[in-house]
MARDOMAR-402414 format. One record per residue (C-alpha): residue in one letter; x, y, z. Coordinates in pm, whole numbers, padded with zeros to 5 digits, always signed. Example, Ala and Ser with C-alpha at 12.3 -4.5 7.8 and 13.67 -1.06 7.14 Angstrom:
residues 2
A+01230-00450+00780S+01367-00106+00714
This chain:
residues 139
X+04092-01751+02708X+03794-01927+02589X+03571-01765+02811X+03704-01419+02638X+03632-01521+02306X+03293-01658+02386X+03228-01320+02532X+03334-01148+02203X+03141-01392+01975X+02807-01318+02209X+02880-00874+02163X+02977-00927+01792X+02639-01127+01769X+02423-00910+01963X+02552-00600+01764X+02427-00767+01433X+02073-00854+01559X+01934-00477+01495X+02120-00517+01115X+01879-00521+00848X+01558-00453+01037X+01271-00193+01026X+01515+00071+00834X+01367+00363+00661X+01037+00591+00803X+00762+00439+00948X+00482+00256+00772X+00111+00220+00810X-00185+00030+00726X-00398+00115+00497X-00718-00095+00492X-01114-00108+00343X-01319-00218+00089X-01299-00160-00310X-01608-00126-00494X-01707-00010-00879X-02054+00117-00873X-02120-00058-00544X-02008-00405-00685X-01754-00538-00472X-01405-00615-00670X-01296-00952-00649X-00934-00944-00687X-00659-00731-00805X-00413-00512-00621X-00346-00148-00509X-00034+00040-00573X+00021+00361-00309X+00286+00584-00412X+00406+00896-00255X+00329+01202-00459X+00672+01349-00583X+00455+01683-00744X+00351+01740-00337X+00706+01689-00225X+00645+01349-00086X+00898+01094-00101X+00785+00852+00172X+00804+00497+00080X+00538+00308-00166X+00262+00074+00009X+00081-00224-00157X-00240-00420-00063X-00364-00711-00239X-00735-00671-00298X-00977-00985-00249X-01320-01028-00206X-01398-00639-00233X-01174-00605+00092X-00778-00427+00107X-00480-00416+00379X-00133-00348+00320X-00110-00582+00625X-00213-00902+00440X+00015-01133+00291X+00189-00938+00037X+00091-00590+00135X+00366-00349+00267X+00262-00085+00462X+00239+00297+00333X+00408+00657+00486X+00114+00851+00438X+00099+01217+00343X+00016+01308-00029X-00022+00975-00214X-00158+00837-00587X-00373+00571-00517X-00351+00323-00815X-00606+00049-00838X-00610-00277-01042X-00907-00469-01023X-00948-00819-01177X-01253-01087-01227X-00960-01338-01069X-00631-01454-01049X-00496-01413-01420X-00894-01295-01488X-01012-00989-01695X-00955-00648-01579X-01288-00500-01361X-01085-00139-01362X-00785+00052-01368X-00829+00367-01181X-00563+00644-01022X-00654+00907-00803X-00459+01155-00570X-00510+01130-00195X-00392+01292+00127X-00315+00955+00412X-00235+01077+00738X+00097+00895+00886X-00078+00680+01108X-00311+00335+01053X-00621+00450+00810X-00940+00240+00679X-01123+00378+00415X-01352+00293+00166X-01267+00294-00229X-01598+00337-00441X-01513+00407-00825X-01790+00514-01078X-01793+00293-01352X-01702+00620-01599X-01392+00666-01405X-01314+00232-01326X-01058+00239-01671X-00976+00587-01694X-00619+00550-01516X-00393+00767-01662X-00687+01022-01713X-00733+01053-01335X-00377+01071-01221X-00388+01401-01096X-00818+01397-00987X-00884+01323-00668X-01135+01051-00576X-01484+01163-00488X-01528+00926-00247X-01278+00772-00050
């Protein structure tokens, strides 16, 4: 009887592991370097969002920026879903510092791992809801 139950207790178990994993469609990383006017910046974050006007609904990736560099794989990134995406970046001077730029562009991320360069012209670095729908001239 015992051995039954311990048998039952191990399958109900082993059907919860899978509960609450990777649910939802895939993500990717998305990883580079974040400049304004070739000036690294130092901190901030980047917000990628599908782009609901393209029919995209895959889920929304983050990357905390430091030192100039990005990856949604660094400690509080979350990978993106790629396809058509609005690229939102925040730069700061520091943690809590001034803002360096604010600065949304449209992009098209394949669904697999990308690294690509961000380089803003100052004109553009606090323009963000100006260039919502612009995509970025170089990325």
């Amino acid at each position: 009887m015992i051995h039954r139950l311990m048998i039952i207790l191990v399958a109900a178990m082993s059907g919860m592991a899978g509960c609450g994993g990777n649910e939802g469609p895939p993500r990717h990383r998305f990883s580079g370097a974040v400049s304004v006017e070739g000036q690294a910046v130092p901190f901030g974050e980047i917000i990628i969002s599908p782009d609901a006007s393209k029919k995209n609904s895959g889920p929304q990736g983050r990357a905390p920026i430091k030192d100039g560099k990005f990856d949604t794989a660094s400690s509080g990134g979350m990978g993106v879903g790629g396809g058509a995406v609005i690229i939102r970046v925040n730069g700061l001077t520091g943690p809590g510092g001034k803002t360096v730029c604010e600065h949304e562009f449209t992009a098209e991320l394949p669904h697999a791992d990308e690294k690509r360069d961000i380089s803003i012209r100052k004109s553009d670095a606090n323009n963000a809801n100006k260039n919502a729908n612009k995509s970025a001239p170089e990325i």
